[in-house]
C-alpha positions in Angstrom: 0.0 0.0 0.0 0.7 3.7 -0.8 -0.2 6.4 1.2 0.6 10.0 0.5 -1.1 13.9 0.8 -1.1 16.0 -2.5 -0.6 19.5 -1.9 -0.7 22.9 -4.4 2.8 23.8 -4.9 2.8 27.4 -4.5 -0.4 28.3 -1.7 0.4 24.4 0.1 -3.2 24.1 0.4 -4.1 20.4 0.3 -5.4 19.4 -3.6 -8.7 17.5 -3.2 -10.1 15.7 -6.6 -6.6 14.2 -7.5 -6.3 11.1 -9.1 -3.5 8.3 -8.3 -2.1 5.5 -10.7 0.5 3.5 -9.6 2.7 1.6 -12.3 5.5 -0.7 -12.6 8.9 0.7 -13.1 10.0 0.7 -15.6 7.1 -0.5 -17.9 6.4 -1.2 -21.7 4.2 0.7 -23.1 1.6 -1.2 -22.8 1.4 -2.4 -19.6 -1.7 -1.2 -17.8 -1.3 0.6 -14.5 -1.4 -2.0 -11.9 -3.7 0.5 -9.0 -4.8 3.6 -8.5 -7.4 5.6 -6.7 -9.2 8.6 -5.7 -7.6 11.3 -3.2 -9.6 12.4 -0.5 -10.7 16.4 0.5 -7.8 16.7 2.7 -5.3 15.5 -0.1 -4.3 12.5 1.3 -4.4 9.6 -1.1 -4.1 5.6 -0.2 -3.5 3.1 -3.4 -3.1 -0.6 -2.6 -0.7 -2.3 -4.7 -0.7 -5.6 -6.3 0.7 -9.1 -4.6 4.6 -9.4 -5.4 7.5 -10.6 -3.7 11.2 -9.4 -2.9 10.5 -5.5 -3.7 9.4 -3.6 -6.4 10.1 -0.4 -8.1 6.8 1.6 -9.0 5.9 5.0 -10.4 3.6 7.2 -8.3 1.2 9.1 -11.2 -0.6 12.1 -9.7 -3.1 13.8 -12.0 -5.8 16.6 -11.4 -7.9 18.8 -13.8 -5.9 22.3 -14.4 -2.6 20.8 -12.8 0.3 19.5 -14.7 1.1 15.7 -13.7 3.6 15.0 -10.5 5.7 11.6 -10.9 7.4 9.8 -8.0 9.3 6.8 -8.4 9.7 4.8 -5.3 10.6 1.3 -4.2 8.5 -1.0 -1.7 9.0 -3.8 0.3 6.4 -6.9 -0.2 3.9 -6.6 2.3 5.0 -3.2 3.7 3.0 0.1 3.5 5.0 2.7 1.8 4.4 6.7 3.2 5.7 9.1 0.6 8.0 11.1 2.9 8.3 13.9 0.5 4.9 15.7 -0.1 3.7 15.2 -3.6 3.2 18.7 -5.2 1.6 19.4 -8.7 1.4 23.2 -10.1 -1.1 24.7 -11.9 -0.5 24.6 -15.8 -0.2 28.1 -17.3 -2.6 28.9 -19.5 
């Protein structure tokens, strides 16, 4: 599992509506995105990740409406909970 808070990267005001895929790393084109998930009002986020063993490498995709996308790569542990310890921050595209 992945759990994380999205925040706006200039006022640091939690981003509510985000979207979260999380993806093998690296990964063919096309592989599909193995979870993802809704955020919640307060910007947190929680994606639970598929069954492996040993450890994995994944790719943290955050999207919104109006925001360009934030990218994390990380690597977890099978059967550990991962908390991003950086906060994931997205700006808003310019128009």
């Amino acid at each position: 599992m992945i759990l994380g808070r999205v925040f706006h990267a200039v006022i640091r005001d939690p981003l509510a509506q985000v979207f979260v895929l999380v993806a093998r790393y690296p990964a063919a084109q096309e592989d599909p995105p193995l979870a993802g998930g809704a955020g919640r009002p307060d910007g947190s986020f929680e994606v639970e990740t598929h069954v492996f063993t040993g450890s994995a490498t994944l790719l943290v995709i955050v999207r919104n409406d109006g925001f360009a996308e934030a990218l994390r790569r990380v690597e977890v542990m099978a059967g550990r909970c991962l908390t991003l310890a950086d906060v994931v921050t997205i700006r808003s595209r310019r128009r």
